[in-house]
C-alpha positions as CSV (number, residue, x, y, z in Angstrom):
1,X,5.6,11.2,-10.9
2,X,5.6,8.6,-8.2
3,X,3.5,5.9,-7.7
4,X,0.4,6.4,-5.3
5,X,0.6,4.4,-2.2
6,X,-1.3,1.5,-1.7
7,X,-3.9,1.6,0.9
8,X,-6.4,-0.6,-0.2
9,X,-7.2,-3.9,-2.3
10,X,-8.7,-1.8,-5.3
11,X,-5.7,-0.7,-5.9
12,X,-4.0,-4.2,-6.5
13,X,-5.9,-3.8,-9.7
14,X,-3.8,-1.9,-10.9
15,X,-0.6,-4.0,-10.6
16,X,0.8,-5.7,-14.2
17,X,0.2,-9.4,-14.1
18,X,2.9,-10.2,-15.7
19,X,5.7,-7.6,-13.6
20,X,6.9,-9.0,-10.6
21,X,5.5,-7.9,-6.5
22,X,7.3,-8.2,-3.6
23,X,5.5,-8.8,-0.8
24,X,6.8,-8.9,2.8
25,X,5.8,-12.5,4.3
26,X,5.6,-13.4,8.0
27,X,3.9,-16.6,7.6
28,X,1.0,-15.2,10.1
29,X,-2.4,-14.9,8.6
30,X,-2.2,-11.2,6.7
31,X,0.5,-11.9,5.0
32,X,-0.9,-15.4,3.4
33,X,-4.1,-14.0,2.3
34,X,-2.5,-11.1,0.4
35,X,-0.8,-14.1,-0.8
36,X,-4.0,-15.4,-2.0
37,X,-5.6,-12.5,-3.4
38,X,-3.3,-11.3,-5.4
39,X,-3.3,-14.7,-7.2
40,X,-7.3,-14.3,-7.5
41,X,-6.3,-11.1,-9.3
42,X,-4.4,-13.1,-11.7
43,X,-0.4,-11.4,-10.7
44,X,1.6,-14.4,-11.8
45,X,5.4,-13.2,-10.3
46,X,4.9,-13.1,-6.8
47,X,8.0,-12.7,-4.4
48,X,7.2,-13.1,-0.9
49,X,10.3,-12.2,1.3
50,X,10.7,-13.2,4.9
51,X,13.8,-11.7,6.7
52,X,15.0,-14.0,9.0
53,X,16.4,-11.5,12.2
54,X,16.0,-14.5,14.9
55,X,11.9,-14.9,14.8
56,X,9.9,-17.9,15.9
57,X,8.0,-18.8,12.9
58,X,9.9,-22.2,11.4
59,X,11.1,-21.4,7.2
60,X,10.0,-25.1,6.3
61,X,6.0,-23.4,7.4
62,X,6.5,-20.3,5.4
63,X,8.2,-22.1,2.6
64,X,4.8,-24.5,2.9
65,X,2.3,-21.7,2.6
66,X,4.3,-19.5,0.2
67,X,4.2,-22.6,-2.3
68,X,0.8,-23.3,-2.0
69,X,-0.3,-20.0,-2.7
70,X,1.8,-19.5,-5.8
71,X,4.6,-17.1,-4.5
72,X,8.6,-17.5,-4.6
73,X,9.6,-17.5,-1.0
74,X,13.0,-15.5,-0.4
75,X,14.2,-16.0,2.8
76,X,16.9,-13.6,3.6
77,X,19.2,-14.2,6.6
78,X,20.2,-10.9,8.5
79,X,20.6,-11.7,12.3
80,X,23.9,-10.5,12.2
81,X,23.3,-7.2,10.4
82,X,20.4,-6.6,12.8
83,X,22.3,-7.0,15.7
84,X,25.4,-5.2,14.3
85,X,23.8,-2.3,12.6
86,X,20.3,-1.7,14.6
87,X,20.7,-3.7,17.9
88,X,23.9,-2.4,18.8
89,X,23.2,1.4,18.3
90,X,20.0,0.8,20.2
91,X,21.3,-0.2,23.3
92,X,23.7,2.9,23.0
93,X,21.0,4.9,22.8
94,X,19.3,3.7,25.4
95,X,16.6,2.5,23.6
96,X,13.3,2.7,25.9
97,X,9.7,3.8,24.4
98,X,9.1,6.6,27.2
99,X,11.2,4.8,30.1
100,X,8.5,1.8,29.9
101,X,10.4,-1.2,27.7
102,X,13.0,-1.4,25.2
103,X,11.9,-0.6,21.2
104,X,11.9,-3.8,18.9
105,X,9.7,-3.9,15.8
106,X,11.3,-0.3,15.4
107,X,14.3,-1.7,15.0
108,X,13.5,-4.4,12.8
109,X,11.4,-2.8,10.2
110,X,13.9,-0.7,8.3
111,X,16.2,-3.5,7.7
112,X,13.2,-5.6,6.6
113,X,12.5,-2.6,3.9
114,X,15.8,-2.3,2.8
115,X,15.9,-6.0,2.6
116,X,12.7,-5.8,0.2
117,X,13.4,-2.7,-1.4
118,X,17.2,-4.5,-2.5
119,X,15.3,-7.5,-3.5
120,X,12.2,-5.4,-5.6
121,X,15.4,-3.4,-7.4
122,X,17.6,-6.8,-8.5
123,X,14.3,-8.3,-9.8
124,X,12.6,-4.7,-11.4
125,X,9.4,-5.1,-9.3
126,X,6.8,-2.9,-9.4
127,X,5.8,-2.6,-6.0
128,X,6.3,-3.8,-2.8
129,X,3.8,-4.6,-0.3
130,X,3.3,-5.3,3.4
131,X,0.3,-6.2,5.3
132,X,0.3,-3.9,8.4
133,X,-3.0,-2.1,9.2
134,X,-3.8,1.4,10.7
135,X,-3.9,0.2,14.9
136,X,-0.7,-1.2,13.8
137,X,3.0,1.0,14.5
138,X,4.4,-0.5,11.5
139,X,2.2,1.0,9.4
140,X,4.1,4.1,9.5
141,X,7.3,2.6,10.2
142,X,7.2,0.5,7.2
143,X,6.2,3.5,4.5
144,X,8.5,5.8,6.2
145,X,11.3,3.5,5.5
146,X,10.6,2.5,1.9
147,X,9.7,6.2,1.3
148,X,13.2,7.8,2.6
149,X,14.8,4.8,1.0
150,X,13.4,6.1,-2.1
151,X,12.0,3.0,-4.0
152,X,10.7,4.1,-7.0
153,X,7.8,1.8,-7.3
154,X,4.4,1.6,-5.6
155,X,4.5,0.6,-1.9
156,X,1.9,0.4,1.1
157,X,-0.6,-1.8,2.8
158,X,-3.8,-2.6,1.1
159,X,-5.3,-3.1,5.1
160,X,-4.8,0.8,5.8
161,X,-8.1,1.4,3.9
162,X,-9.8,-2.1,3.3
163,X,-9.6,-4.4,6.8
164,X,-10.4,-7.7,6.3
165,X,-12.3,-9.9,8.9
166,X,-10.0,-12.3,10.3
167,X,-12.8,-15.1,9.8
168,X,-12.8,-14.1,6.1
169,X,-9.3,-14.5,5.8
170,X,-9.5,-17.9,7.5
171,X,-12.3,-18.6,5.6
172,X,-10.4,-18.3,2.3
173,X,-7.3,-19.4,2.9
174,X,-9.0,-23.0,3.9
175,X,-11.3,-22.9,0.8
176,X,-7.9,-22.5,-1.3
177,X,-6.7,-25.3,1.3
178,X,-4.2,-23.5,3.0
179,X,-4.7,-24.9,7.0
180,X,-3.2,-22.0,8.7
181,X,-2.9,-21.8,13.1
182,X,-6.1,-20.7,13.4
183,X,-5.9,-21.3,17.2
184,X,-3.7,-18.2,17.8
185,X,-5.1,-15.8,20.2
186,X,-2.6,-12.8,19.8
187,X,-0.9,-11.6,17.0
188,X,3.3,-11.9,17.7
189,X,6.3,-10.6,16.7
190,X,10.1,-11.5,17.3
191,X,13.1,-11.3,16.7
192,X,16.3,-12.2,18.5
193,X,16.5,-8.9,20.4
194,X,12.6,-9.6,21.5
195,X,9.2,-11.5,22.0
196,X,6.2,-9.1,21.3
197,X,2.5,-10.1,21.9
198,X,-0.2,-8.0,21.2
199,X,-4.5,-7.9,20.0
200,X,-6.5,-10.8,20.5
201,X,-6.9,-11.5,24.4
202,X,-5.1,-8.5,24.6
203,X,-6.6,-5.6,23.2
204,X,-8.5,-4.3,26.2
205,X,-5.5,-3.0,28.6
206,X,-7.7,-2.6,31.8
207,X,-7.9,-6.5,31.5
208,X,-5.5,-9.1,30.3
209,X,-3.4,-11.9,31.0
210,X,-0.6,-13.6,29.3
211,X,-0.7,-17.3,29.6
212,X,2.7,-18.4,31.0
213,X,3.2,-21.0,28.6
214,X,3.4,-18.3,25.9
215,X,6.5,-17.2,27.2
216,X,9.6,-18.5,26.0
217,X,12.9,-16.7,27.4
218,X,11.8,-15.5,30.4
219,X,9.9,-18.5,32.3
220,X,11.6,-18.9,35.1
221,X,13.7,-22.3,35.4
222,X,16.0,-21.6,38.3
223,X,15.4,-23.0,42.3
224,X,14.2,-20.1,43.9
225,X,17.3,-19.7,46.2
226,X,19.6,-20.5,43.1
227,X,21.7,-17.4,42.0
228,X,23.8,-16.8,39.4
229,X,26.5,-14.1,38.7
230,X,27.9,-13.1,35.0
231,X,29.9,-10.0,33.7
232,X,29.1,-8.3,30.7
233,X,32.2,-6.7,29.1
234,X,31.7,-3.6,26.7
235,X,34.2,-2.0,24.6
236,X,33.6,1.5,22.5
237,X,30.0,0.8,23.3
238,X,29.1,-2.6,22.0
239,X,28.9,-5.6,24.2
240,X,31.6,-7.7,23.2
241,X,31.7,-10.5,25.9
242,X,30.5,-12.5,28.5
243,X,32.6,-14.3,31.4
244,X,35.3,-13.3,29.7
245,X,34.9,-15.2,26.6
246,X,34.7,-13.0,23.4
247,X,30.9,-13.3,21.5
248,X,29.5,-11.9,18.9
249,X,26.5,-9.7,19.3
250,X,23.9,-12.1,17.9
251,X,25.1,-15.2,20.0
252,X,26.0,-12.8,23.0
253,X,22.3,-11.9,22.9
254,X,20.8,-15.0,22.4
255,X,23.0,-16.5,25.6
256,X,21.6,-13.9,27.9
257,X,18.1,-14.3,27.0
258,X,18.6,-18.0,28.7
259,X,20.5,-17.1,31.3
260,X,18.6,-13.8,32.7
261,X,15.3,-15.2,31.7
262,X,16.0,-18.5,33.8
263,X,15.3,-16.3,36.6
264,X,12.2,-14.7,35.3
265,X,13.8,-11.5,34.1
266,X,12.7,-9.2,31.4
267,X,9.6,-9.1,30.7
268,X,7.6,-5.9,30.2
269,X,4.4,-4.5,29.6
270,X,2.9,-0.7,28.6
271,X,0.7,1.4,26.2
272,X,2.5,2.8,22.8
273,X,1.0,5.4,20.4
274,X,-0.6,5.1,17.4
275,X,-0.5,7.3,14.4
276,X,-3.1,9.8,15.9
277,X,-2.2,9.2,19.8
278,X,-4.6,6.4,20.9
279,X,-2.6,3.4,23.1
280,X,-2.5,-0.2,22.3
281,X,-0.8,-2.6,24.7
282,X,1.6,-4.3,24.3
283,X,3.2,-7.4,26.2
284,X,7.4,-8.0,25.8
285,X,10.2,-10.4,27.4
286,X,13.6,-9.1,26.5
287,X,15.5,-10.4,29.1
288,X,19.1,-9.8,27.0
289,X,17.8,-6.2,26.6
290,X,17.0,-5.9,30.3
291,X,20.3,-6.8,31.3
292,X,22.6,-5.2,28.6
293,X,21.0,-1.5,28.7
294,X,21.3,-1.3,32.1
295,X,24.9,-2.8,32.3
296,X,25.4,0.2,30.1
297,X,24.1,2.6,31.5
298,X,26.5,1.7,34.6
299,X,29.6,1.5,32.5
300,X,28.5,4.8,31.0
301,X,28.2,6.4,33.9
302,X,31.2,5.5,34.9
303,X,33.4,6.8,32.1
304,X,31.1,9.7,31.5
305,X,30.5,13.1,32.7
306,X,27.5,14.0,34.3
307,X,26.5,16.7,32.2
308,X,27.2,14.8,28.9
309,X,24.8,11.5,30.1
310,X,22.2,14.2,30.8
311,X,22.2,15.6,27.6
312,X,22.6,12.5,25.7
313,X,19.5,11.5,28.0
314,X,17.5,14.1,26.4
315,X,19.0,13.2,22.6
316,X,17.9,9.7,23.0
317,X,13.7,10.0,23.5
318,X,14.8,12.3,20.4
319,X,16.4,9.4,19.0
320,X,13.9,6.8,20.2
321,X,10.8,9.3,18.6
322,X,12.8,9.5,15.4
323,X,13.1,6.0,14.9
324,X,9.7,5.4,16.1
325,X,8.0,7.4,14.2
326,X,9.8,5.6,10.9
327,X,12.8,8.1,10.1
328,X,15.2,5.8,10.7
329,X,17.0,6.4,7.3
330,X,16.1,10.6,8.4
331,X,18.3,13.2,8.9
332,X,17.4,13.7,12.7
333,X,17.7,10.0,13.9
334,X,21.3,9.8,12.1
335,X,22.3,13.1,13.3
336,X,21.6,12.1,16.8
337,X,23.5,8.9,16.1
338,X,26.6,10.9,15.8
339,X,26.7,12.2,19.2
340,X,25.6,8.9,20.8
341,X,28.5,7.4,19.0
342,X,30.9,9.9,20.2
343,X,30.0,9.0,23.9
344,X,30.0,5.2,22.9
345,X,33.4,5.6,22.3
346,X,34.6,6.6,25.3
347,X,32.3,3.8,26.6
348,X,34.4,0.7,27.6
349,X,33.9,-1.5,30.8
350,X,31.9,-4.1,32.2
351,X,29.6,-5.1,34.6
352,X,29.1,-7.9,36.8
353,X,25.8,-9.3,38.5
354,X,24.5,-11.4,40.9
355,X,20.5,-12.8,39.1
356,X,18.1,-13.8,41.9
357,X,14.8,-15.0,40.9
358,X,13.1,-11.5,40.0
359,X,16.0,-9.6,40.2
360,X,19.7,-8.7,39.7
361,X,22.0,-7.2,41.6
362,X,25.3,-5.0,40.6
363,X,28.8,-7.0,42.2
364,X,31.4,-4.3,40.2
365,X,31.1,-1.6,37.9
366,X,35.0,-1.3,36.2
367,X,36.5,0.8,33.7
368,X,40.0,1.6,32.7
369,X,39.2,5.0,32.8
370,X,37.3,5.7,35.8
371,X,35.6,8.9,37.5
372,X,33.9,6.6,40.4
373,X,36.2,7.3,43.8
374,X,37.2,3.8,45.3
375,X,38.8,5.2,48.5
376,X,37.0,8.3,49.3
377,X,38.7,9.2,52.3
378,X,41.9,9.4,50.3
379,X,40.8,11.2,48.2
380,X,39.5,13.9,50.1
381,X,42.4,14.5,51.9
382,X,44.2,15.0,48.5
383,X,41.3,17.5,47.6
384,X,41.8,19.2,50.6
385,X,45.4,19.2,50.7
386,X,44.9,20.6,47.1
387,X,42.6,23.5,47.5
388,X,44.7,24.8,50.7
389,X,48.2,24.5,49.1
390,X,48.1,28.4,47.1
391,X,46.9,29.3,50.8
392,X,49.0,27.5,53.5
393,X,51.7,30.0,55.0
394,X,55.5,29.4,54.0
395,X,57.8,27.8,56.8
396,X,59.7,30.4,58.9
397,X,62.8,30.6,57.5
398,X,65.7,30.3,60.6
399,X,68.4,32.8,61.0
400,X,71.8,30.9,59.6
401,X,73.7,29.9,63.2
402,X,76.7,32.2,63.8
């Protein structure tokens, strides 16, 4: 029989002091006083892992916190793997939540539970926790993924059923004398792929504002007559250069971010479902995303046929609801992920642009395998010429000369 999910603090009661707990640890406010309470409970083996995918949030101030509340702090380095094995099928899937902006935290949380759940097995843990709560996405995202990876001990949230006021949280943390940002005004999320904002000055969606100086990729840098052109190169569906000069994804990424964003690209705003169908709002800058998945749509497009991109336009909301909805590790998201990858490999070209502050502008679309006309004139006289050759009447034949 498995473990019951944890969905509330009760249930930390149950937990063996002496067996060790993963925790998932962002540093941010949740995470810390889980921290906290479950050494009030008296669990002495605390694990608190923090999978570094490119966020903001410095190791040396998790490291702090973690050791002050009495937790090991593992900090597990997977930028690459997230770019290679999350990022990169993303942007072949064309990746966008309802055709309003890109997906991120569904990429990143079922790496960070495999992350956890590898860590939880090599140490025989007896649960693992995370500190997401019911108006939160990865809620579902994160017990969806531990679930269908099939950890064997107890896993969930203990905020599902038993919020916590964020002044009691403050509260506690500073009587234990942990001094935590308590200036933050919105709860964030990133990773190298994006910058998420969301709650606090946030939460009401017929009125907000994000401060500018909370954006970090996209504030714009560049004269406003300054332009700027670069060519993306993609090969079998992965971007694989820029200018010419060979990158791999994570650095590839992380140079467009800079270079679109100078110009104030990228950033993105909309309502996403919650379990039950309410909205929540939600603020982005993805200037890297903004640029690659519509370079590849263009290069797609190009080696494609029409009637394959439609289909595969229908598979991927299937693939973006799948992995959404946290069955990344199910069935349907990876069978999907076989017929994008089919089209990905026929995918190979690149793009080049012209950036302008506010927007971009396509210079050439080139493949080695094209089905764009350059010369259409040409080319229909040689359809014409075609289609009227079974038709055109012989040449009189002349009467030999006597």
């Amino acid at each position: 029989m498995r473990p019951p999910l944890i969905r509330s603090f009760s249930q930390l009661e149950d937990l063996a002091p002496g067996q060790p707990v993963v925790t998932l640890f962002s540093g941010g406010l949740d995470s810390s006083y889980l921290l906290l309470r479950l050494r009030r409970m008296g669990v002495r083996d605390v694990h608190a892992v923090s999978v570094d995918i490119g966020e903001d949030e410095s190791s040396d101030y998790k490291r702090q916190v973690a050791e002050a509340l009495g937790a090991k702090l593992h900090i597990l380095d997977r930028r690459r793997e997230f770019a290679d094995r999350y990022v990169a099928p993303a942007i072949a899937a064309q990746a966008v939540y309802l055709g309003i902006h890109p997906v991120s935290s569904t990429l990143s949380r079922p790496l960070i539970a495999d992350s956890a759940v590898e860590l939880a097995r090599n140490l025989g843990a007896q649960a693992v926790l995370h500190t997401a709560n019911r108006s939160q996405n990865t809620l579902r995202r994160l017990n969806g993924a531990l679930r269908l990876l099939g950890y064997e001990g107890a896993f969930g949230s203990p905020y599902d059923l038993d919020p916590v006021s964020r002044e009691e949280k403050l509260a506690a943390l500073r009587a234990a004398d942990v001094d935590l940002l308590a200036g933050r005004i919105v709860s964030g999320d990133s990773n190298l792929w994006c910058r998420e904002f969301e709650s606090g000055i946030l939460d009401d969606p017929e009125l907000h504002e994000v401060p500018d100086e909370m954006y970090t990729w996209s504030r714009p840098v560049a004269a406003p007559d300054d332009t700027d052109t670069v060519t993306v190169a993609f090969e079998h569906g992965l971007p694989v250069a820029v200018d010419g000069t060979p990158l791999p994804l994570t650095e590839l990424i992380d140079r467009l971010n800079r270079r679109v964003g100078a110009y104030g690209l990228g950033r993105y705003s909309g309502l996403e479902h919650l379990d039950h169908g309410e909205k929540v709002l939600e603020i982005r800058e993805m200037p890297a995303a903004w640029l690659l998945l519509s370079g590849y749509r263009h290069v797609e497009s190009a080696c494609l046929e029409a009637e394959l991109i439609r289909e595969k336009r229908h598979l991927e909301q299937v693939w973006v609801r799948e992995a959404l909805e946290g069955r990344w590790f199910g069935e349907l998201r990876l069978a999907t992920q076989s017929f994008i990858d089919t089209c990905a490999a026929r995918t190979t070209g690149s793009v080049t642009w012209r950036l302008r502050t506010g927007g971009a502008d396509t210079r050439s679309i080139t493949t080695g395998t094209p089905l764009y006309l350059r010369d259409r004139e040409a080319w229909e006289e040689r359809a014409i010429a075609t289609e009227s050759a079974p038709f055109a009447r012989p040449e009189p034949v002349l009467a030999a000369a006597a």
